[in-house]
PDB file of the backbone (N, CA, C, O) and the ligand in Angstrom, with CONECT records:
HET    FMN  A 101      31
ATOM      1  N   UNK A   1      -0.761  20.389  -1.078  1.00  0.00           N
ATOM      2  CA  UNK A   1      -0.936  21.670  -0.407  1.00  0.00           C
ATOM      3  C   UNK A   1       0.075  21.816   0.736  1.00  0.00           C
ATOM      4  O   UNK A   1       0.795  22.800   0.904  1.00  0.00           O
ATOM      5  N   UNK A   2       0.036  20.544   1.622  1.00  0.00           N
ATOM      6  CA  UNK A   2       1.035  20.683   2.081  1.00  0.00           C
ATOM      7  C   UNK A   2       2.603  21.266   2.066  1.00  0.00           C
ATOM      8  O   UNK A   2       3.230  22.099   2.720  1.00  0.00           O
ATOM      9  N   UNK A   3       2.867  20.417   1.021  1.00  0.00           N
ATOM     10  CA  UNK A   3       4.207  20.271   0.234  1.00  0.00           C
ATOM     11  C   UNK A   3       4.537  21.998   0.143  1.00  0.00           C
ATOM     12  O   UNK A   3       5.447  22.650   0.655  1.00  0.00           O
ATOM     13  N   UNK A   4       3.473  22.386  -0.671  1.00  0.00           N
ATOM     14  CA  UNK A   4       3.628  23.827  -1.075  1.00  0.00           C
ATOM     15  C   UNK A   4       3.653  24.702  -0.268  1.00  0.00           C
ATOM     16  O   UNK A   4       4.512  25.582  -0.328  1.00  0.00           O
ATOM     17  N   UNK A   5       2.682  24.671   0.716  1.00  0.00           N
ATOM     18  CA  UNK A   5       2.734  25.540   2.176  1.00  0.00           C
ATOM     19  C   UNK A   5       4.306  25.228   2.684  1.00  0.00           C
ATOM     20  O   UNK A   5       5.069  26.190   2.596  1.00  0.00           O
ATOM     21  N   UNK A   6       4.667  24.410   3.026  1.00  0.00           N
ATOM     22  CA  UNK A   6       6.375  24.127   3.726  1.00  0.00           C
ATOM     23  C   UNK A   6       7.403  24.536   3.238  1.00  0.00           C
ATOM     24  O   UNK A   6       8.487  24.853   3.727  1.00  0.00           O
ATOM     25  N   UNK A   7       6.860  24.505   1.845  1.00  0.00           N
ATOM     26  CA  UNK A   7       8.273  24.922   0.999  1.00  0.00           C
ATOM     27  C   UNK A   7       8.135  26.897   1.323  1.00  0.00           C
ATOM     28  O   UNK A   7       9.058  27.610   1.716  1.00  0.00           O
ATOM     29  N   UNK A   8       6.868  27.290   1.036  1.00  0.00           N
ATOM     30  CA  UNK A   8       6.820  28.831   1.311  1.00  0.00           C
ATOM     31  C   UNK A   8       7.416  28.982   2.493  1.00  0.00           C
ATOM     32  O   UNK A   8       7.897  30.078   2.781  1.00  0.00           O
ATOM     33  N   UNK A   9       7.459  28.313   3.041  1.00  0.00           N
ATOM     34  CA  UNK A   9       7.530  28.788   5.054  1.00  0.00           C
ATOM     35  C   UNK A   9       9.479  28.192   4.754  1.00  0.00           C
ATOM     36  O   UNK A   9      10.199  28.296   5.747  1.00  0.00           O
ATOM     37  N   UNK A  10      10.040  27.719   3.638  1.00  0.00           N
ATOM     38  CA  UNK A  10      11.464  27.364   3.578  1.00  0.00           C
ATOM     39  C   UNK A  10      11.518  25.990   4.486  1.00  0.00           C
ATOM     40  O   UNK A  10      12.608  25.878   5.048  1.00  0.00           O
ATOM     41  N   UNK A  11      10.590  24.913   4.760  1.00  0.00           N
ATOM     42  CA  UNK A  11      10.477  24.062   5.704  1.00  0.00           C
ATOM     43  C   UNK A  11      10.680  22.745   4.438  1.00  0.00           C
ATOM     44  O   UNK A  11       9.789  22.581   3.605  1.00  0.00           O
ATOM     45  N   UNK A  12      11.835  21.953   4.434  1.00  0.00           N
ATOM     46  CA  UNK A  12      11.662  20.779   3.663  1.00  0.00           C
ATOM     47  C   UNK A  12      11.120  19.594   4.370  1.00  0.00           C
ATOM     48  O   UNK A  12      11.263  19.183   5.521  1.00  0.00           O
ATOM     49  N   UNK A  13      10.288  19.057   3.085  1.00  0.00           N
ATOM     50  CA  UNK A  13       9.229  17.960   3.340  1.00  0.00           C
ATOM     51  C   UNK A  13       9.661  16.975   2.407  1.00  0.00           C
ATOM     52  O   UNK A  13      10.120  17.211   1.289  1.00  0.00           O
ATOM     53  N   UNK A  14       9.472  15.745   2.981  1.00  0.00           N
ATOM     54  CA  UNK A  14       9.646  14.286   1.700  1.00  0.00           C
ATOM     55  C   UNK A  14       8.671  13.426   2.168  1.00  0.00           C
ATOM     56  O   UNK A  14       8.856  12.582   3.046  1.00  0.00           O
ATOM     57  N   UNK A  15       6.957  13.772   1.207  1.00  0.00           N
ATOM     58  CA  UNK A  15       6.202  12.625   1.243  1.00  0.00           C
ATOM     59  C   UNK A  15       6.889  11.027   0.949  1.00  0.00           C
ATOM     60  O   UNK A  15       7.921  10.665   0.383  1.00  0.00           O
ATOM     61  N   UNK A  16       5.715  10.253   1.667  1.00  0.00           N
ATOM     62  CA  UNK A  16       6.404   8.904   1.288  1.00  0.00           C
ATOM     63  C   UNK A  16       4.782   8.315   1.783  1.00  0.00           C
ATOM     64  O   UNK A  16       4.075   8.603   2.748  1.00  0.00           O
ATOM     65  N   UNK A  17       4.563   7.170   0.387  1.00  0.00           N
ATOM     66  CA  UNK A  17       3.404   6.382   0.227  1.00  0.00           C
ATOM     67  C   UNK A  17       3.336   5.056   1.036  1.00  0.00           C
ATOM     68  O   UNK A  17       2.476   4.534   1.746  1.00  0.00           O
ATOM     69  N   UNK A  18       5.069   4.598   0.490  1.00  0.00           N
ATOM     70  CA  UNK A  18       5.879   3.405   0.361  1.00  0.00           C
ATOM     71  C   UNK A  18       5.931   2.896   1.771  1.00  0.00           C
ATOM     72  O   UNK A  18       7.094   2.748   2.148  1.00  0.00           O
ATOM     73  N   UNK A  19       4.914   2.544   2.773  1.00  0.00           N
ATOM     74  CA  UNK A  19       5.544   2.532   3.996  1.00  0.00           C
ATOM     75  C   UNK A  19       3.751   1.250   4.675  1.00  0.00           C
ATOM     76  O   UNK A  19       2.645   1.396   4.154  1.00  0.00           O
ATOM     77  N   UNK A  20       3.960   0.455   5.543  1.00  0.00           N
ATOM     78  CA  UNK A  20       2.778  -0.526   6.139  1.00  0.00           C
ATOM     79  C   UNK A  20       1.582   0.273   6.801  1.00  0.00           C
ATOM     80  O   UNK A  20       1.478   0.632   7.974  1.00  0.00           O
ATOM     81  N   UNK A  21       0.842   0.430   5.912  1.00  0.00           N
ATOM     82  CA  UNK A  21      -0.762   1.970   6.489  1.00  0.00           C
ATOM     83  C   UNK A  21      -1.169   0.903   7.858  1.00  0.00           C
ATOM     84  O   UNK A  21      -1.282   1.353   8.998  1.00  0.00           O
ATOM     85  N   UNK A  22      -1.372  -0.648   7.501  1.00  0.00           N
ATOM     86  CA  UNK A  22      -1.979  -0.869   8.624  1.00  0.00           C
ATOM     87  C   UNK A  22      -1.304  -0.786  10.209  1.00  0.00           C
ATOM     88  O   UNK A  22      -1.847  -0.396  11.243  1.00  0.00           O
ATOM     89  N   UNK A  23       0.357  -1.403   9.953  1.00  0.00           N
ATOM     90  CA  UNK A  23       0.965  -1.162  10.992  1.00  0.00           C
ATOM     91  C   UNK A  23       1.108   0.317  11.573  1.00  0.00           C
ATOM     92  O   UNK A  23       0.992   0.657  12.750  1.00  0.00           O
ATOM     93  N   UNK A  24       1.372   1.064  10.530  1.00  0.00           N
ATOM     94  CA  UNK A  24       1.272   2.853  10.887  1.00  0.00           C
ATOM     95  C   UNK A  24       0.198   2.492  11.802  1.00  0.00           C
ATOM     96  O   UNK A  24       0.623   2.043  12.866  1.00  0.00           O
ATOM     97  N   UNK A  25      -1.059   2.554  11.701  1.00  0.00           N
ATOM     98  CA  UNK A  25      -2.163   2.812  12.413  1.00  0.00           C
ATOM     99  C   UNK A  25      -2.594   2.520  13.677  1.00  0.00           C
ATOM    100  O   UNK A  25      -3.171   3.144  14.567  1.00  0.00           O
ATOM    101  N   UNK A  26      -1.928   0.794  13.448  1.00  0.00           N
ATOM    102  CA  UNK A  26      -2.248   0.359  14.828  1.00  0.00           C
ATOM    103  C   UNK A  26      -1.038   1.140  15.873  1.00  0.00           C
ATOM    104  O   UNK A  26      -1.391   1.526  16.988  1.00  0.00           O
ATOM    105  N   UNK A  27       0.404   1.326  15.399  1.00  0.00           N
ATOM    106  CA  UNK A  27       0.984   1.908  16.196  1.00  0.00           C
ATOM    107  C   UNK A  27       0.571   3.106  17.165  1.00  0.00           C
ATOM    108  O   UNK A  27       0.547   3.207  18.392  1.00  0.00           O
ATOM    109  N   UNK A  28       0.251   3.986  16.107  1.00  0.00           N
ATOM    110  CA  UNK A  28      -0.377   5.426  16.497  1.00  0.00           C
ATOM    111  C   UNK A  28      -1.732   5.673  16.738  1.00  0.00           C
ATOM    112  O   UNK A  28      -2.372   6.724  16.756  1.00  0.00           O
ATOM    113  N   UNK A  29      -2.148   4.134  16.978  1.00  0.00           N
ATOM    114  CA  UNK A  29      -3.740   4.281  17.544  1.00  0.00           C
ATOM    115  C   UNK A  29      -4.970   4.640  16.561  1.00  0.00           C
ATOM    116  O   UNK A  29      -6.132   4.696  16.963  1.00  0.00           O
ATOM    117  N   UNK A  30      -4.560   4.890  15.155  1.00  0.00           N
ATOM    118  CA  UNK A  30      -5.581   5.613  14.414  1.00  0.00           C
ATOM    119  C   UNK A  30      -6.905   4.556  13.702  1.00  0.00           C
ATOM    120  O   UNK A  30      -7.860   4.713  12.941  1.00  0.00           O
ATOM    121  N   UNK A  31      -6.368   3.606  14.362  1.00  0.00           N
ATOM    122  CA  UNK A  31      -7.305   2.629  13.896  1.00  0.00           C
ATOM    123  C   UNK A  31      -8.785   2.682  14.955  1.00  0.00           C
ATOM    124  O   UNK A  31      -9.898   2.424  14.497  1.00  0.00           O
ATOM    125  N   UNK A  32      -8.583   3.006  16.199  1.00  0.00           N
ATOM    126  CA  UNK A  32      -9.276   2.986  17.283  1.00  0.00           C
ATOM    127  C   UNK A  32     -10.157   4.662  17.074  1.00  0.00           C
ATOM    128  O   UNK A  32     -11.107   5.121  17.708  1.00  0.00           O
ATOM    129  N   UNK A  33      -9.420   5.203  16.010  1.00  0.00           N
ATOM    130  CA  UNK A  33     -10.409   6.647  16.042  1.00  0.00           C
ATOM    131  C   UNK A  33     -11.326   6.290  14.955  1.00  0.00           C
ATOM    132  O   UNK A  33     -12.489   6.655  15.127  1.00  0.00           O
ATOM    133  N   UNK A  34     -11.027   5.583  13.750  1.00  0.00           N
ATOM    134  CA  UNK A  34     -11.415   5.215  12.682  1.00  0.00           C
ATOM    135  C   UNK A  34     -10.516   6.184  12.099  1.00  0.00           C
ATOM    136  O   UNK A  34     -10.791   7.315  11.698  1.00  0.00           O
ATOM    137  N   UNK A  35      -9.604   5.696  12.105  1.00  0.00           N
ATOM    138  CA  UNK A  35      -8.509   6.849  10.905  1.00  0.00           C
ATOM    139  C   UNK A  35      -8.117   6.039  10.420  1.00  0.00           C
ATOM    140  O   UNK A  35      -8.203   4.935  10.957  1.00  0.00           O
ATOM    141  N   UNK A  36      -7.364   6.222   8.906  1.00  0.00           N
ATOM    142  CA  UNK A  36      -6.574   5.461   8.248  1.00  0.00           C
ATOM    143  C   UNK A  36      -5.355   6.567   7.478  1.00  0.00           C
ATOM    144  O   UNK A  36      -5.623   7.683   7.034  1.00  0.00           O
ATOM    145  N   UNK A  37      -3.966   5.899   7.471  1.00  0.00           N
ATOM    146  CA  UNK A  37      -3.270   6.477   7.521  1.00  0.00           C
ATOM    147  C   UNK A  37      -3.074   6.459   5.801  1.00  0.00           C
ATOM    148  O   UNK A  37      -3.036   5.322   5.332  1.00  0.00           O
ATOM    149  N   UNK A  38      -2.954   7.519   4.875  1.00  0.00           N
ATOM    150  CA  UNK A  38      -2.610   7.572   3.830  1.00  0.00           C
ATOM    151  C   UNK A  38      -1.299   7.867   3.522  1.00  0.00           C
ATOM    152  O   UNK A  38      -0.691   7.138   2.739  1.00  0.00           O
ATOM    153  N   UNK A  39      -0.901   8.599   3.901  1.00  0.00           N
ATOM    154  CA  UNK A  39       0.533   9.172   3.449  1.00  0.00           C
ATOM    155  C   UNK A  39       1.214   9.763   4.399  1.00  0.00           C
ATOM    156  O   UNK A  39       0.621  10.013   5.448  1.00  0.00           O
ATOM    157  N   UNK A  40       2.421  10.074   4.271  1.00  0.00           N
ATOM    158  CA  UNK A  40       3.233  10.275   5.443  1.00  0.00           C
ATOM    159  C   UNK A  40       3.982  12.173   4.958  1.00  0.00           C
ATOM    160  O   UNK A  40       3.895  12.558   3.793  1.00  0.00           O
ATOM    161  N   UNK A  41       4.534  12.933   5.888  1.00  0.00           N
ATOM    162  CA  UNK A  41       4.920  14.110   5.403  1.00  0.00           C
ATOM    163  C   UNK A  41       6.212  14.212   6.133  1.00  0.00           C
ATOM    164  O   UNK A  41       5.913  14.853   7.141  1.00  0.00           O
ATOM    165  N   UNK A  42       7.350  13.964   6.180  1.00  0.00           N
ATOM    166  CA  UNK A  42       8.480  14.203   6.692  1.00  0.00           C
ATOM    167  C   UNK A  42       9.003  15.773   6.961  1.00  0.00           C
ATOM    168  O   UNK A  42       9.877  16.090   6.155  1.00  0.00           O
ATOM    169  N   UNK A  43       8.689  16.720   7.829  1.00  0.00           N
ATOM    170  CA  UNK A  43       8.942  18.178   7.968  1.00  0.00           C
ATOM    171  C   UNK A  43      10.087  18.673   8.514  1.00  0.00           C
ATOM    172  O   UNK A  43      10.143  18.523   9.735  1.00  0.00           O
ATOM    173  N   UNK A  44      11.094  19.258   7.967  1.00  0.00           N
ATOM    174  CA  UNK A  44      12.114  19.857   8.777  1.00  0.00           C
ATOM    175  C   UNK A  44      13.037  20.591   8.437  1.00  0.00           C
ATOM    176  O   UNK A  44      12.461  21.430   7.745  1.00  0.00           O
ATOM    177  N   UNK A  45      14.180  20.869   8.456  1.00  0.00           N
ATOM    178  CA  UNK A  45      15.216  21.510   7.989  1.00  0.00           C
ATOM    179  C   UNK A  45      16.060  21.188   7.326  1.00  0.00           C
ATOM    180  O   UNK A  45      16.438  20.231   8.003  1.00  0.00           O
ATOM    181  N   UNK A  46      16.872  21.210   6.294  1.00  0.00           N
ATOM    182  CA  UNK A  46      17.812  20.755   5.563  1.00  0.00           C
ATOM    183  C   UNK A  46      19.643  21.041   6.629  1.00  0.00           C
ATOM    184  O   UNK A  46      20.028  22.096   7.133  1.00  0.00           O
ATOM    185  N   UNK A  47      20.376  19.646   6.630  1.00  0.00           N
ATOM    186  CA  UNK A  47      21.643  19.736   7.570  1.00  0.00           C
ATOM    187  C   UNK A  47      22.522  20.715   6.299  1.00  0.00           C
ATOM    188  O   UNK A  47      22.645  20.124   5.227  1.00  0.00           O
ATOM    189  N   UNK A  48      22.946  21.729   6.352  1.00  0.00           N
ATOM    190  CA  UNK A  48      24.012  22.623   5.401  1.00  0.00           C
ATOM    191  C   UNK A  48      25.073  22.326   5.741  1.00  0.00           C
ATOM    192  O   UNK A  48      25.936  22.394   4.867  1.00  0.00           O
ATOM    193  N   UNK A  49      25.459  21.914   6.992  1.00  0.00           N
ATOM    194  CA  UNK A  49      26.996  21.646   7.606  1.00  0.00           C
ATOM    195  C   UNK A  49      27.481  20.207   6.938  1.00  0.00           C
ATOM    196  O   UNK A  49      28.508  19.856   6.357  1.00  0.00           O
ATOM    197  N   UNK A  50      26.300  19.574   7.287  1.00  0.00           N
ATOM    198  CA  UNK A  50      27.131  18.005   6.945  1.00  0.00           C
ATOM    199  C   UNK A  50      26.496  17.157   6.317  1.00  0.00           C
ATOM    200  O   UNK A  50      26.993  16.039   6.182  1.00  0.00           O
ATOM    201  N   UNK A  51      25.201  17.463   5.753  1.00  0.00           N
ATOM    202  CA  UNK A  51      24.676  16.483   4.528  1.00  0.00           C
ATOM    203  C   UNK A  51      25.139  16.909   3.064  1.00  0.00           C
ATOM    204  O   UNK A  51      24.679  17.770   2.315  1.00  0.00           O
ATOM    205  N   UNK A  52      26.149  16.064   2.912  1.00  0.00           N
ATOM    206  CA  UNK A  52      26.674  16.047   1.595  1.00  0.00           C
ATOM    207  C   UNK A  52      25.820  16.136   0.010  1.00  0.00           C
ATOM    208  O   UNK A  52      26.068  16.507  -1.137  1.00  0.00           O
ATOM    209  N   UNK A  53      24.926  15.670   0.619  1.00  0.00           N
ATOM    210  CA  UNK A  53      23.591  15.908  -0.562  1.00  0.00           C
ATOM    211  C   UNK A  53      23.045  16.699  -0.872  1.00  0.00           C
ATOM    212  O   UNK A  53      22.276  16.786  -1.830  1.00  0.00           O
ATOM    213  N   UNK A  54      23.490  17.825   0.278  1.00  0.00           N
ATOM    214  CA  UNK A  54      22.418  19.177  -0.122  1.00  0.00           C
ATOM    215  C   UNK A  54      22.549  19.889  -0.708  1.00  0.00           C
ATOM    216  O   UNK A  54      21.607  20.667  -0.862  1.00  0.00           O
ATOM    217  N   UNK A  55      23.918  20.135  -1.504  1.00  0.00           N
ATOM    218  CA  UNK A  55      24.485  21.151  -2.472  1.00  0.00           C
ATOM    219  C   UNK A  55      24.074  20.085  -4.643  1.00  0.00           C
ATOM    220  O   UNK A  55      23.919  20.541  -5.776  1.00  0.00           O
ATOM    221  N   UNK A  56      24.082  18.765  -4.099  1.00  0.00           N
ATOM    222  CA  UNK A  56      23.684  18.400  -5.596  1.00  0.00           C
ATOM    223  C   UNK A  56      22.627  18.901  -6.430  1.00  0.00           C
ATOM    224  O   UNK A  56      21.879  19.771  -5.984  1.00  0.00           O
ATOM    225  N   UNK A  57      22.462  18.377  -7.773  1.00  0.00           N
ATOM    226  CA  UNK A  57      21.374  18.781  -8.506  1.00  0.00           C
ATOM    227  C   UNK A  57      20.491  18.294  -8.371  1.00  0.00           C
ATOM    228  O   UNK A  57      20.632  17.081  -8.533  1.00  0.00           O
ATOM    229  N   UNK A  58      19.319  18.643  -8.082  1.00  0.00           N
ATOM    230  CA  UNK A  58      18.264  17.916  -8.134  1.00  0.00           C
ATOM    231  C   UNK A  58      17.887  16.977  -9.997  1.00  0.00           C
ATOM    232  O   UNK A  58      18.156  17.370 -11.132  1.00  0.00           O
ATOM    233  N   UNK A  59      17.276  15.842  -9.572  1.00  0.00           N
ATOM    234  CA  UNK A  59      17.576  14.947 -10.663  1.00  0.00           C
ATOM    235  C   UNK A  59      16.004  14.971 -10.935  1.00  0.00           C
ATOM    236  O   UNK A  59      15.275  14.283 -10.222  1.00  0.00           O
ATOM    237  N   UNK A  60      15.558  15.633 -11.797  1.00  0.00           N
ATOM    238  CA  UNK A  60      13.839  15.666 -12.318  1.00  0.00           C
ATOM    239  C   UNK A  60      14.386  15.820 -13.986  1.00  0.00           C
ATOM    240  O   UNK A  60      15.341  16.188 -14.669  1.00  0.00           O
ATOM    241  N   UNK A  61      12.670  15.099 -14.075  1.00  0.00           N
ATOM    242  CA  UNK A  61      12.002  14.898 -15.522  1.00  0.00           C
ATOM    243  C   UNK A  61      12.107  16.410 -15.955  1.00  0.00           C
ATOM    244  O   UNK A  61      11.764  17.347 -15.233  1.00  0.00           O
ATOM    245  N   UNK A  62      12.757  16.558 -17.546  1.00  0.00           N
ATOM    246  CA  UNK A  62      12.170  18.110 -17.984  1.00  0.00           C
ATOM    247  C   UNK A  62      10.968  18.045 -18.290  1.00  0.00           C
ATOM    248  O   UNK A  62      10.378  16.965 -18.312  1.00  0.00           O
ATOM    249  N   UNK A  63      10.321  19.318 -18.613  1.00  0.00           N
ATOM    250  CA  UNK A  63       8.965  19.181 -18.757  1.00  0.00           C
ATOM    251  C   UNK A  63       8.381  18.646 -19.969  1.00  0.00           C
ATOM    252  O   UNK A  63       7.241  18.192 -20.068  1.00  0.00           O
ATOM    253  N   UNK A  64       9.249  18.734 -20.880  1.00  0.00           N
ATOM    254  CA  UNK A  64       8.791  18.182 -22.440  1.00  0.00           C
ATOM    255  C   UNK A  64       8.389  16.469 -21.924  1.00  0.00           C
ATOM    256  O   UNK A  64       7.354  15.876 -22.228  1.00  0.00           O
ATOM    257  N   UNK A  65       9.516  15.930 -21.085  1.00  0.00           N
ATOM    258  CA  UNK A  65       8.892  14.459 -20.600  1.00  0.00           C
ATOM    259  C   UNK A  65       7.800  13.830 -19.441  1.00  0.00           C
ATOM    260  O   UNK A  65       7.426  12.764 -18.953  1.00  0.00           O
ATOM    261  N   UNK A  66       7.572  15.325 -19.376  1.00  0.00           N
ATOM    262  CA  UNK A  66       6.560  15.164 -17.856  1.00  0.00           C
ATOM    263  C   UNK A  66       5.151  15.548 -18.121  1.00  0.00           C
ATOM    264  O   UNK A  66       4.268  15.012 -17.452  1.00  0.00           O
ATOM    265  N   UNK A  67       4.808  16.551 -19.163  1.00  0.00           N
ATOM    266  CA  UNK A  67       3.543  17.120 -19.328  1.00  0.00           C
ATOM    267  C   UNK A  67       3.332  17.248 -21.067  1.00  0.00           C
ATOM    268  O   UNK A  67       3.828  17.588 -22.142  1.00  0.00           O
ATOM    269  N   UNK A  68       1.960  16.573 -20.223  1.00  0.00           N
ATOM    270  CA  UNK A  68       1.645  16.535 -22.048  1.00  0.00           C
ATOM    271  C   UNK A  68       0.485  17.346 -22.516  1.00  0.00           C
ATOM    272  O   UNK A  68      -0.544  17.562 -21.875  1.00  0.00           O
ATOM    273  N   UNK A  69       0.711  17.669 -23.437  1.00  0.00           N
ATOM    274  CA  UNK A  69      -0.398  19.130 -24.027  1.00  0.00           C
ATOM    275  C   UNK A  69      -1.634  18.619 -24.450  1.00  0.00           C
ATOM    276  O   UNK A  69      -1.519  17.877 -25.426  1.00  0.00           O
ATOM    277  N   UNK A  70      -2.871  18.784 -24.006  1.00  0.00           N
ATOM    278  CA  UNK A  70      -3.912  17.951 -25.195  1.00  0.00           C
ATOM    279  C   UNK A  70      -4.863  19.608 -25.580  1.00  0.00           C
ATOM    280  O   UNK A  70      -5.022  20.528 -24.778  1.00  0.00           O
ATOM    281  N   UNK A  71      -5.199  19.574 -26.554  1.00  0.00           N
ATOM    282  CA  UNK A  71      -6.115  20.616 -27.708  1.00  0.00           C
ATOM    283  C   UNK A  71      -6.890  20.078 -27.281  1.00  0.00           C
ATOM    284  O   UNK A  71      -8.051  20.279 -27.636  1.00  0.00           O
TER     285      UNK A  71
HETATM  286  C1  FMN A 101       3.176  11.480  -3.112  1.00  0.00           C
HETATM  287  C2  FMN A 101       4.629  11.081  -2.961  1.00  0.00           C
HETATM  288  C3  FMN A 101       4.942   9.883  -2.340  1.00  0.00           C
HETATM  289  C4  FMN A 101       6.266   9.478  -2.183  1.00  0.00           C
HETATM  290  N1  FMN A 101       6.544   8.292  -1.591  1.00  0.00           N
HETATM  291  C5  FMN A 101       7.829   7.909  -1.423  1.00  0.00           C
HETATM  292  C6  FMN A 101       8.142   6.690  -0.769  1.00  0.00           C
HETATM  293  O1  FMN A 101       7.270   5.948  -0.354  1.00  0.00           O
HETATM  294  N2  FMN A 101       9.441   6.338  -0.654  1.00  0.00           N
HETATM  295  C7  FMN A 101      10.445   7.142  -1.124  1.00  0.00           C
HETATM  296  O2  FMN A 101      11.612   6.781  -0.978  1.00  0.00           O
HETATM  297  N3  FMN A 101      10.174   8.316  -1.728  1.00  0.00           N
HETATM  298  C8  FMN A 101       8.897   8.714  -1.889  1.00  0.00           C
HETATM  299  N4  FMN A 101       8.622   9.901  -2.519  1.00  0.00           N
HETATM  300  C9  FMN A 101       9.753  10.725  -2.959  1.00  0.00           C
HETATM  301  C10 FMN A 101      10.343  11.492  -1.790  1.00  0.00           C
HETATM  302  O3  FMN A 101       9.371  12.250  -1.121  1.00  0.00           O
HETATM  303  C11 FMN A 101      11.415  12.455  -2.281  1.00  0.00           C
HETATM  304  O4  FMN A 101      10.870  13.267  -3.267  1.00  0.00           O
HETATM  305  C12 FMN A 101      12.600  11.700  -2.764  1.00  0.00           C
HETATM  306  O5  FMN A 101      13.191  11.054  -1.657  1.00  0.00           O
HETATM  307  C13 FMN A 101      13.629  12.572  -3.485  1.00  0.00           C
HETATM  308  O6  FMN A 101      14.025  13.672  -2.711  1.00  0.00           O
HETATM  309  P1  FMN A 101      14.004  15.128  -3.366  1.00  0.00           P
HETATM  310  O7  FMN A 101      12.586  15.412  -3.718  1.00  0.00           O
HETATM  311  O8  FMN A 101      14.537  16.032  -2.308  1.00  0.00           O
HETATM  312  O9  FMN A 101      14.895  15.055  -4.563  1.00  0.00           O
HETATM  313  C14 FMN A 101       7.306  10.303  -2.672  1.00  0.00           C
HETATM  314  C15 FMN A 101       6.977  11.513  -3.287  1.00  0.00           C
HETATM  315  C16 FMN A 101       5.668  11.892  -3.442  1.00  0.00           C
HETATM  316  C17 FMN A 101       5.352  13.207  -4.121  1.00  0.00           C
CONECT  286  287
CONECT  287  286  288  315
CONECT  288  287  289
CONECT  289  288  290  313
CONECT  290  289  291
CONECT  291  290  292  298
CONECT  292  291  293  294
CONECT  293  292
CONECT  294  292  295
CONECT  295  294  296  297
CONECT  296  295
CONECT  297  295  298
CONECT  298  291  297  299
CONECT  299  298  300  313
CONECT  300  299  301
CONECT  301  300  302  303
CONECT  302  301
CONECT  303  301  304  305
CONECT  304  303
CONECT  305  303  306  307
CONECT  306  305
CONECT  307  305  308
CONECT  308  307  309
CONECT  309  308  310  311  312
CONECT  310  309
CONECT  311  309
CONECT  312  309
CONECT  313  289  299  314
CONECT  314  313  315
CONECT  315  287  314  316
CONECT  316  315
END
């Protein structure tokens, strides 16, 4: 929902799973609220001037290899 809300608002986001939940937590205290950190949301703007990456193709699955039909 996120993801989708940011992208409407033109705001790029790059979840990321891949990262230490417990160290996250204790850093940012969320252990002391009883929080636990699941996932992360990276929010911001894309650089047009000087990230060389931003004009490539995006590299995704077509859909014939991504979704499968069941009857
Ligand atoms: C739920 C979720 C978790 C993700 N976790 C990671 C992660 O831990 N590390 C990572 O490098 N990319 C992760 N990604 C992929 C990045 O968010 C991002 O899609 C990727 O860097 C490619 O960038 P692009 O989507 O602009 O092509 C995750 C994506 C999703 C949807």
């Amino acid at each position: 929902m996120a993801i989708a809300a940011a992208a409407e608002q033109k705001v790029d986001a790059t979840p990321m799973e891949g990262f230490d939940n417990e160290q996250l937590d204790k850093l940012l205290g969320l252990d002391k609220l009883g929080l636990k950190s699941v996932t992360l949301l990276a929010l911001g703007y894309r650089d047009e001037a000087n990230d060389w990456n931003v004009k490539l193709k995006k590299v995704r699955f077509s859909k014939e290899d991504f979704v499968i039909h069941l009857n």
